[in-house]
ZADO-6822 format. One line per 5 residues: their letters; for each residue x negated, y negated, z negated of C-alpha. Coordinates in pm, 1 decimal. Layout:
<sites>
A) X Y Z ~ ...
</sites>
This chain:
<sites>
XXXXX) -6268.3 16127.0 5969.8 ~ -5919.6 15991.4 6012.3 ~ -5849.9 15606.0 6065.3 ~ -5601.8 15623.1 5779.8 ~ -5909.8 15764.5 5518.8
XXXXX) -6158.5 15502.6 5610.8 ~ -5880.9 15241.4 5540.1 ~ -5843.4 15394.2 5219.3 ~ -6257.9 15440.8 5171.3 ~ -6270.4 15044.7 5261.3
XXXXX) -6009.3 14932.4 4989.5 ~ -6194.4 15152.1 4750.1 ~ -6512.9 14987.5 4847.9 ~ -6421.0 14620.6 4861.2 ~ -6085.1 14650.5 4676.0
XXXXX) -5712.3 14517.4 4810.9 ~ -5585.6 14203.7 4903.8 ~ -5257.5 14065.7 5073.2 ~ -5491.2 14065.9 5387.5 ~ -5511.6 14425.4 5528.2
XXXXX) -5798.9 14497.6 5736.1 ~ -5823.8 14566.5 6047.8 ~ -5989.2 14892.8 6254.0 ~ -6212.5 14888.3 6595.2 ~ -6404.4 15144.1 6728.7
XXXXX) -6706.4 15149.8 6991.2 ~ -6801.1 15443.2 7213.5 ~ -7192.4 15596.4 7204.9 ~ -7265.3 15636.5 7575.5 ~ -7468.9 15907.4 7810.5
XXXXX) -7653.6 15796.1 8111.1 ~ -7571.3 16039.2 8427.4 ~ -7926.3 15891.5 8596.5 ~ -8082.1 15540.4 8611.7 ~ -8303.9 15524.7 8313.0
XXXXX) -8549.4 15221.2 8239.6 ~ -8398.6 15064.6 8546.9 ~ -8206.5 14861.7 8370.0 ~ -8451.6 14592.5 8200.9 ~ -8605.7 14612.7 8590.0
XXXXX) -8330.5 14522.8 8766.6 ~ -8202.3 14776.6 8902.4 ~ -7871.5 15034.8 8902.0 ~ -7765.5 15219.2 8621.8 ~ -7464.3 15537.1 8626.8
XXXXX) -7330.3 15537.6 8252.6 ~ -7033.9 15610.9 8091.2 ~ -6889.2 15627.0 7761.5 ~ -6810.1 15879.8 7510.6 ~ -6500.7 15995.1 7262.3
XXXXX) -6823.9 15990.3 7021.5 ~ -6864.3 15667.5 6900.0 ~ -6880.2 15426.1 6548.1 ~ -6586.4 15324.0 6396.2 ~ -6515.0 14968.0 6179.3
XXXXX) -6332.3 14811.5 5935.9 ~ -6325.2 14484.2 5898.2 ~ -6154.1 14197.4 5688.6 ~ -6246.3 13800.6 5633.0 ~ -6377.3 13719.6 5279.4
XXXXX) -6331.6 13359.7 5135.4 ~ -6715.7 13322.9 5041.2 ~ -7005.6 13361.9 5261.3 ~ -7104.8 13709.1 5193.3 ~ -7115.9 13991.1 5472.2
XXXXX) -7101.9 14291.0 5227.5 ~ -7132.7 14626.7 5442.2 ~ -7073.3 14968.0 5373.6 ~ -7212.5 15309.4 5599.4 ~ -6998.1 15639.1 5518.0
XXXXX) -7282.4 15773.5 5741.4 ~ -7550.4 15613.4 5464.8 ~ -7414.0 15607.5 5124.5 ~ -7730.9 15621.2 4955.7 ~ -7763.7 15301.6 5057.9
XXXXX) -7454.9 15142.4 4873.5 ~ -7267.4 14840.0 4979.4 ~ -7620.6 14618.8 5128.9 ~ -7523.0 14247.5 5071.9 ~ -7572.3 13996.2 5328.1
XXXXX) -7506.8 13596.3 5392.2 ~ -7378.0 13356.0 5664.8 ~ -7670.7 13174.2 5498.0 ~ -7909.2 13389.3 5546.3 ~ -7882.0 13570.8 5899.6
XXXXX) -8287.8 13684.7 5922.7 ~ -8429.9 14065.6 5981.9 ~ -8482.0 14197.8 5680.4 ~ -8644.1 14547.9 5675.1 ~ -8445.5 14613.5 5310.7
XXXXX) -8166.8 14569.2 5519.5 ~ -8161.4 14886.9 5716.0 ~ -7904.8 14931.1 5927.0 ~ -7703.5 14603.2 5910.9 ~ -7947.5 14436.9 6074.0
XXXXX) -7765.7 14520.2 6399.3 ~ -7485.3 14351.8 6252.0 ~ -7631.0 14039.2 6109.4 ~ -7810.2 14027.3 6467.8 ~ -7451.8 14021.9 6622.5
XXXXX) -7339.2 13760.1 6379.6 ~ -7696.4 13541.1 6443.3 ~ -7567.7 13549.5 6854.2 ~ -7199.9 13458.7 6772.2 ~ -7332.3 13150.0 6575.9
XXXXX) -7589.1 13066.0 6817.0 ~ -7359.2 13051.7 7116.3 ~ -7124.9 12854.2 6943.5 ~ -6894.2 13079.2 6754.2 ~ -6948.8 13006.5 6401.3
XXXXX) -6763.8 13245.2 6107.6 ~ -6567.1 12996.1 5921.5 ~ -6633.7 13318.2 5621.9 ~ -6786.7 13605.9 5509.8 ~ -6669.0 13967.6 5525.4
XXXXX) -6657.5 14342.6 5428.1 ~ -6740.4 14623.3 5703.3 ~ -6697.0 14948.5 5689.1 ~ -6827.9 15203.9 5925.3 ~ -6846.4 15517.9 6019.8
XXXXX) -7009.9 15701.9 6324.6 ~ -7012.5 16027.3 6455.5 ~ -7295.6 15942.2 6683.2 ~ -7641.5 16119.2 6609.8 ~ -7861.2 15888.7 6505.6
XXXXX) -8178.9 15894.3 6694.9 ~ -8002.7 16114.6 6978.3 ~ -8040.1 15850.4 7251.1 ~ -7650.0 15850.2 7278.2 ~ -7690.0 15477.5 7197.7
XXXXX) -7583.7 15474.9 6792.3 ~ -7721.3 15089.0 6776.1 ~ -7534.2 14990.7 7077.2 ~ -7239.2 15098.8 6963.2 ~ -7285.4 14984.1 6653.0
XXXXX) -7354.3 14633.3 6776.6 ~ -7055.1 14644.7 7017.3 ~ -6873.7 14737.7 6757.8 ~ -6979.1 14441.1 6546.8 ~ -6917.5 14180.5 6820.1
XXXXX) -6579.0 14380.5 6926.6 ~ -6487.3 14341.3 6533.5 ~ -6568.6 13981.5 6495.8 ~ -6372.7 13859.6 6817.9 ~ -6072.4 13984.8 6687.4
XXXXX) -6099.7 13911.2 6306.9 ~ -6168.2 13540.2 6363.0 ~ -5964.1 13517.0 6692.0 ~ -6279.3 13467.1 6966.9 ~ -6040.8 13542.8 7207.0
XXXXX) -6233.8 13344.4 7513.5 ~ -6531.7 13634.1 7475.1 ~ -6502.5 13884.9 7757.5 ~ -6639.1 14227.7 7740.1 ~ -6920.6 14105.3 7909.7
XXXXX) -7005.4 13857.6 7654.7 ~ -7001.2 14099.9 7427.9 ~ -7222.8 14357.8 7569.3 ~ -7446.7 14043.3 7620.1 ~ -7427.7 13962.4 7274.7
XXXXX) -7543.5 14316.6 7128.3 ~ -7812.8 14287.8 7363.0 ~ -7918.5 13958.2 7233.6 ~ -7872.8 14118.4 6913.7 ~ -8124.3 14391.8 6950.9
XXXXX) -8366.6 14206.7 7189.0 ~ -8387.8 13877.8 6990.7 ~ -8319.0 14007.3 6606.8 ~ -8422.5 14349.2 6607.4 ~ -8727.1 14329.8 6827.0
XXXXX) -8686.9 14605.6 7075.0 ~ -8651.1 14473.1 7471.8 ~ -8371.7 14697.0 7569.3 ~ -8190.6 14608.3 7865.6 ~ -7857.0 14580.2 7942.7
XXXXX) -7696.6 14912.2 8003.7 ~ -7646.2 15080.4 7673.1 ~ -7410.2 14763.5 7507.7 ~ -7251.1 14708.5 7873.2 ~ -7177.6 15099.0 7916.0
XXXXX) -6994.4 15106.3 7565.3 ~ -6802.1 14772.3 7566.3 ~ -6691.4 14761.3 7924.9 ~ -6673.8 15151.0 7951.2 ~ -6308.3 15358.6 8078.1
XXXXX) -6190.2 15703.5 8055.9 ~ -6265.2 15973.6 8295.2 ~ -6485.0 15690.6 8502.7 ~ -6899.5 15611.0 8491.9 ~ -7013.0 15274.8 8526.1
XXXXX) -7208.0 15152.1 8861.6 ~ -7382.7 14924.7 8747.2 ~ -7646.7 14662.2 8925.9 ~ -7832.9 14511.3 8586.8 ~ -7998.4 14229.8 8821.3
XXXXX) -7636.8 14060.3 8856.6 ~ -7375.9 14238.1 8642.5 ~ -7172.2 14330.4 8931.9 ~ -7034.9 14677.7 8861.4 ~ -6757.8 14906.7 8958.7
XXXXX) -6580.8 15217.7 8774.3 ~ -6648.1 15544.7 8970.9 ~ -6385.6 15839.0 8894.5 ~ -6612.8 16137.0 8737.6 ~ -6429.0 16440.7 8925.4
XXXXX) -6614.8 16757.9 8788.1 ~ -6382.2 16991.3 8954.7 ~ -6496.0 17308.1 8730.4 ~ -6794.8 17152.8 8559.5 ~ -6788.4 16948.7 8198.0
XXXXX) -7093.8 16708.1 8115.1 ~ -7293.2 16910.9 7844.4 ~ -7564.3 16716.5 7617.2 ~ -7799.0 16915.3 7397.4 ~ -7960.1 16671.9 7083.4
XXXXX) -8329.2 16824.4 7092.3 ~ -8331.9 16722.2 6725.5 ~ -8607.3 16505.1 6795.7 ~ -8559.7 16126.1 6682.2 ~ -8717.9 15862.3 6800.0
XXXXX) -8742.0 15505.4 6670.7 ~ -8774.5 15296.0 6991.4 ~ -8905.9 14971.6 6850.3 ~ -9175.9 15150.6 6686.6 ~ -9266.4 15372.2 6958.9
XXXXX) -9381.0 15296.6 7321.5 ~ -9057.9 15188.0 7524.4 ~ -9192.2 14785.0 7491.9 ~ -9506.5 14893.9 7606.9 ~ -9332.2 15027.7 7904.3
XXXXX) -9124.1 14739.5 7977.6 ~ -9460.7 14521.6 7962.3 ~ -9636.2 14723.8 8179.1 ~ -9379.6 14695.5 8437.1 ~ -9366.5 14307.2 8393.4
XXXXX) -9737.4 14283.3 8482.3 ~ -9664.3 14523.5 8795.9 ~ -9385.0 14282.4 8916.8 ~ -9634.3 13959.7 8855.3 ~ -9903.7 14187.3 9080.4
XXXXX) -9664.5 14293.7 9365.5 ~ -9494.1 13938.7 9367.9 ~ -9871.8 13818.3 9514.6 ~ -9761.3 14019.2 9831.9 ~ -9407.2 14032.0 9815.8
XXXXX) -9117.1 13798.9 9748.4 ~ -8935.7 14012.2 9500.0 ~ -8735.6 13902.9 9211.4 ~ -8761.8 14209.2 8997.7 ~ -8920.3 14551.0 9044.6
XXXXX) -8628.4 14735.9 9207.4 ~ -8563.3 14467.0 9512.7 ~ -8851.6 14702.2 9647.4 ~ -8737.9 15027.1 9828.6 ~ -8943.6 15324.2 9789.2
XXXXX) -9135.2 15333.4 10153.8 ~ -9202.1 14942.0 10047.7 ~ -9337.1 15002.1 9750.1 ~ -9559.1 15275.9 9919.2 ~ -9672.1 15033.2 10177.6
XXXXX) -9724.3 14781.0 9902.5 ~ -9880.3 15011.9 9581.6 ~ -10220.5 14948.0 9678.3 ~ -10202.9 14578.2 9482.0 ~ -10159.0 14797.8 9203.2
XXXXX) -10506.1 14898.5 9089.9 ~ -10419.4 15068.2 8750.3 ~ -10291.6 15382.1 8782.6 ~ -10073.9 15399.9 8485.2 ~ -9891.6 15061.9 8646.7
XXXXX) -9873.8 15241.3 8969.8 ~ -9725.6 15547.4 8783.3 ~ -9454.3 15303.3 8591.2 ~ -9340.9 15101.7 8864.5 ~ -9345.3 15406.5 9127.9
XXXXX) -9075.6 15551.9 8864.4 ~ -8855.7 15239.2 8828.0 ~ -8846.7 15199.8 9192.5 ~ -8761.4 15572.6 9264.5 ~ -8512.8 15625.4 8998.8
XXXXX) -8304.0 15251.3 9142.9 ~ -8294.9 15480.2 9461.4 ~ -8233.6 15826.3 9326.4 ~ -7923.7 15655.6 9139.1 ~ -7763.3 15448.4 9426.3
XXXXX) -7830.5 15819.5 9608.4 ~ -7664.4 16026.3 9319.1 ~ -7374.1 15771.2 9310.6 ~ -7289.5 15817.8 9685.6 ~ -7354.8 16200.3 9643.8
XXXXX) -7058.4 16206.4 9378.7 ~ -6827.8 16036.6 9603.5 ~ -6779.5 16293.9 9832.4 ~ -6767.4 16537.7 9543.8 ~ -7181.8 16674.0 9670.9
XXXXX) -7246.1 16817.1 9301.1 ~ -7500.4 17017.6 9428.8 ~ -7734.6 16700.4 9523.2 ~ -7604.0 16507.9 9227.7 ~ -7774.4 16743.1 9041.4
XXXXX) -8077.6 16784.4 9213.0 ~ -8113.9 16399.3 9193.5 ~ -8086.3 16455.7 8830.6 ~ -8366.0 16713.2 8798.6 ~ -8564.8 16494.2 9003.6
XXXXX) -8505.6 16175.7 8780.4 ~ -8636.8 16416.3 8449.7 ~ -9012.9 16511.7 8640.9 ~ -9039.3 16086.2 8692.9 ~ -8981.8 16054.9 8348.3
XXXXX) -9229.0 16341.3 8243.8 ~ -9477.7 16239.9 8488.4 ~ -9475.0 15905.7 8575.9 ~ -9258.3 15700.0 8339.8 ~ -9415.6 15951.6 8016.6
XXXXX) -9082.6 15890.1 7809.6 ~ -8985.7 16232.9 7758.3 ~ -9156.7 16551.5 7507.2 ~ -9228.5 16819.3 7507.6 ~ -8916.2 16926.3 7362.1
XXXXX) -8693.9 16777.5 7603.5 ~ -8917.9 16915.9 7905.1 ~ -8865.3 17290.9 7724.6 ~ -8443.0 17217.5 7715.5 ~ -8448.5 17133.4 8081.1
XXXXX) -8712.7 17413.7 8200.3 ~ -8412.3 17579.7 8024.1 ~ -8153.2 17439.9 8143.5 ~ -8272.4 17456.6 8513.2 ~ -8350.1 17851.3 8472.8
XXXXX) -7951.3 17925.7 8424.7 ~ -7727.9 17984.8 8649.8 ~ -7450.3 17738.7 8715.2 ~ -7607.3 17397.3 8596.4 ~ -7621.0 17164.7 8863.4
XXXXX) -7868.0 16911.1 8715.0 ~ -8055.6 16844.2 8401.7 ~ -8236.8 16545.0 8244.8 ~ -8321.1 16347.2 7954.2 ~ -8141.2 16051.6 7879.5
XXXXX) -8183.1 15744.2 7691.6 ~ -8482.3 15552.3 7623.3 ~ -8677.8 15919.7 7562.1 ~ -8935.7 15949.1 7295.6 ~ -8715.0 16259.6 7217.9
XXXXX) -8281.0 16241.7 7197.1 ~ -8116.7 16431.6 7420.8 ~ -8058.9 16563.3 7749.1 ~ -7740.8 16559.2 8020.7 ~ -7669.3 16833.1 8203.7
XXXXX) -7405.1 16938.0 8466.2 ~ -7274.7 17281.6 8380.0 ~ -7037.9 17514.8 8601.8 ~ -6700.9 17557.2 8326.4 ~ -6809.8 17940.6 8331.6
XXXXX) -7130.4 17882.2 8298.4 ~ -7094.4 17692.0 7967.3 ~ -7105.7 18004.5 7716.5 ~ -7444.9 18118.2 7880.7 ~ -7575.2 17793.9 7887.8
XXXXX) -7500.5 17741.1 7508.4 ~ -7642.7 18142.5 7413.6 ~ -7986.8 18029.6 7582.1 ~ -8021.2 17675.5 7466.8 ~ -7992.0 17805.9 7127.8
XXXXX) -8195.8 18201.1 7187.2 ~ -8507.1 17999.1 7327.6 ~ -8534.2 17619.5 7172.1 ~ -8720.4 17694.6 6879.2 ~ -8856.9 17368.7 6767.5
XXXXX) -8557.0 17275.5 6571.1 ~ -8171.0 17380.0 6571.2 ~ -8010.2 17191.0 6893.9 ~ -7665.0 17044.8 6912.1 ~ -7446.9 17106.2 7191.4
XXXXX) -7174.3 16882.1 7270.7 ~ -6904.9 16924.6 7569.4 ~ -6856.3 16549.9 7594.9 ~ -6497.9 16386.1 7749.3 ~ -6543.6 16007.5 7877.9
XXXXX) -6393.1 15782.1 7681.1 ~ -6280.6 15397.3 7711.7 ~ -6521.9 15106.5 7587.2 ~ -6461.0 14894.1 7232.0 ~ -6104.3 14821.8 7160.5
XX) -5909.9 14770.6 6844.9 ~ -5725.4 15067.1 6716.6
</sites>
């Protein structure tokens, strides 16, 4: 949809005013490898997509927050209130956003008034491309520029969305997905060390290959599903190994430590969780290297690697996203293959030769029968910005 029609879909929503409304846009995001090392403390290798959710946004002169989903019609324009900034499961959707606006106010940055938002996203929801991320960037990208937060960094507002969805929406995420698609830039992934924010921009060369992502079809609903659970479980590991150990979080431990040092862990499933955290910090600092000195071969080994930790030990992925890889893996010309996201279903990232892509897209679709896949040749895109 062009920026131009959802202008005109907003002022038929909400109506005209001498005020025109302004237009931002916030990227979805794919994680090369470093998954659930993020709330541990360890590195992450994002980067953002052309996909993404677009808004538009203008002030009101009450204290409404009337939004508007071209994605969700059905639902109609869903009223909210500066007055009233609590989760409300009527409220669907905008919950992200009224989370965003509940962070703004409680670091400070009241909304002097209400608004109208419009969006629209050509994200799948429930792909594990990061929909609500965006969609809370988006927000807090949206709301710094209508009422002129202009001291908020990028940062702050990939802290923000994560506030958002940890505080107001209930599901611990850490800080990857909101950091990958506000801080994100073209034709770059994101190294990034979740313990202390320090990151830096790595140039994605794929002489030959394109990053493919297949959407098993398969959605999962993370706060509903196991991923706190997981994020628990490795809490209580850290508490157990820090009786041995001075550690801060989980992935201060290399792997031969953590072999030295498992033994404290006497449940097996713990063992199982932290072994993967701990593994997949080192696998991605690896990978990272790997790709600067163009070793595609081992980046994508890495990334095989990182999927069987998260079948095995980890237990985020299905049985659907194992077949797509066992797939993937079997064809000739993809370098690597994993899922990515929180799991529980989405997607999964592969690495696929340019002349390999045609193949890869004839078996995907010949041999994944449990639903019809989608197959997207992704470009990386820049973070949040105003268009």
């Amino acid at each position: 949809m062009r920026v131009e029609d959802l202008v005109q879909s907003f002022k038929k929503q909400f109506g005209e005013t001498e005020v025109e409304p302004a237009v931002f846009f916030a990227p979805g995001r794919v994680n090369l490898i470093g998954e659930h090392t993020d709330y541990n403390g360890g590195h992450v290798f994002p980067c953002a997509l052309t996909l993404g959710t677009y808004g538009v946004m203008r002030k009101r002169t009450d204290s409404k927050c009337m939004y508007f989903s071209e994605n969700f019609p059905k639902y109609g324009v869903v009223e909210g209130d500066l007055n009233h900034l609590v989760y409300e499961k009527r409220a669907n959707w905008t919950n992200y956003c009224a989370g965003v606006v509940k962070a703004f106010e409680d670091r400070g940055f009241k909304l002097d008034t209400g608004f109208d938002f419009l969006i629209y996203g050509n994200i799948p929801s429930g792909s594990g491309l990061s929909s609500s991320a965006a969609l809370e960037v988006l927000t807090g990208t949206a709301l710094a520029g209508v009422y002129g937060f202009d001291d908020l960094s990028k940062i702050d507002i990939a802290l923000i969305g994560q506030e958002s969805e940890n505080a107001f929406c209930g599901l611990n995420c850490g800080i990857m997905d909101q950091f990958a698609s506000s801080c994100g830039k073209k034709d770059s992934a994101i190294f990034l060390d979740t313990a202390t924010l320090e990151y830096t921009y790595v140039p994605v060369k794929l002489d030959g290959a394109k990053i493919v992502i297949v959407n098993s079809k398969v959605k999962h609903s993370l706060v509903d599903s196991a991923y706190n659970e997981r994020r628990a479980t490795c809490e209580a590991a850290l508490e157990k190994l820090q009786t041995v150990v001075d550690i801060k979080t989980l992935c201060d431990l290399k792997p031969e430590e953590f072999e030295n040092l498992k033994y404290v862990l006497d449940d097996e499933i713990m063992r199982k969780r932290a072994k993967h955290a701990i593994y997949e910090n080192a696998r991605t600092i690896e990978a990272v290297a790997a790709l600067g000195r163009n070793d595609l071969t081992r980046f994508g080994e890495l990334m095989n690697e990182s999927h069987i930790s998260l079948r095995d030990d980890y237990e985020t992925s299905c049985e659907e996203t194992d077949l797509l890889a066992e797939i993937a893996w079997s064809i000739d010309g993809v370098y690597g293959s994993r899922i990515t996201g929180g799991g529980f279903g989405g997607c999964i990232v592969s690495i696929v030769k340019d002349e390999a892509i045609p193949e890869f897209k004839r078996r995907i679709t010949s041999e994944y029968k449990a639903k019809t896949p989608e197959i997207y040749v992704v470009e990386i895109g820049d973070g949040a910005h105003a268009i």
